[in-house]
C-alpha positions in Angstrom: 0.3 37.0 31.2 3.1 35.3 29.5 1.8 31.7 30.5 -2.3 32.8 28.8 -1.0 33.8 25.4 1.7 30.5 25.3 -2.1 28.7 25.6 -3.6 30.7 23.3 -1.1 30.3 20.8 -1.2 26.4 21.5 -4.7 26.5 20.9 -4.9 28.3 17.5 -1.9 25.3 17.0 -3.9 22.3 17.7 -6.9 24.0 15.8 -5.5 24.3 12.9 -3.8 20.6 13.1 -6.8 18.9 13.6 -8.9 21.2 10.7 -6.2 19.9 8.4 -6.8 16.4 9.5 -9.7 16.2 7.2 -8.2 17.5 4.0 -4.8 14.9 5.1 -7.5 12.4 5.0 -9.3 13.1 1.8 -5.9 13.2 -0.1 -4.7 10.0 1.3 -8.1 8.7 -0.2 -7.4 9.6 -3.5 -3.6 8.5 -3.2 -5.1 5.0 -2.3 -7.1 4.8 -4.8 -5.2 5.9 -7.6 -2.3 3.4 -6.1 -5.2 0.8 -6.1 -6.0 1.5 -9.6 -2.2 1.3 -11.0 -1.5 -1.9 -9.2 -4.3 -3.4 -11.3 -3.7 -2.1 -14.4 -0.1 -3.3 -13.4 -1.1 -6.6 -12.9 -3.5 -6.9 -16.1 0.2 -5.4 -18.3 2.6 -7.8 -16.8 0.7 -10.7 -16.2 3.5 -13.1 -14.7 6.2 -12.2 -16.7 8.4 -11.7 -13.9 7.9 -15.5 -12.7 11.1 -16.8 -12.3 12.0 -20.4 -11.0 14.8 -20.5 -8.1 15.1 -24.2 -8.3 17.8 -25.0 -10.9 17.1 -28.7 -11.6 13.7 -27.8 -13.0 13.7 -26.9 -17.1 10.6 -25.2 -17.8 7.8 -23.4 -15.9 5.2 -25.8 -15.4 7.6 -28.4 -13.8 8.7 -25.1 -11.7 5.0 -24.5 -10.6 4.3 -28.1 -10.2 7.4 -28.4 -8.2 4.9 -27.1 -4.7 3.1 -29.6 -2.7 -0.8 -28.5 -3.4 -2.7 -30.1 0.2 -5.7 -31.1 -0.6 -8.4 -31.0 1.9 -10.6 -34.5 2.8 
């Protein structure tokens, strides 16, 4: 008797897990896609003002950026 109502109790457990699965889901939708949203209104506001040059011989940005090796395909 003990072992049947441990199962049935599990059961009403895993139920009620995976029923909530779908509402997990929707609201990690929405989290995306406000995330989504915020990181490009993010990039639109800042718009490379945190570039910052590592290389200390170089003066100004564009000899910074101009600094990597840009391949160029044949």
């Amino acid at each position: 008797m003990p072992d049947s109502y441990f199962v049935v109790r599990m059961k009403a457990v895993f139920d009620c897990v995976v029923n909530s699965l779908k509402n997990v889901l929707n609201i990690m939708i929405v989290y995306m896609l406000f995330h989504f949203i915020f990181a490009v209104i993010a990039v639109q506001l800042f718009k490379g003002r945190f570039f910052y040059c590592n290389d200390d011989s170089k003066n100004t940005e564009e000899e910074c950026r101009s600094a990597v090796p840009r391949y160029v395909t044949p």
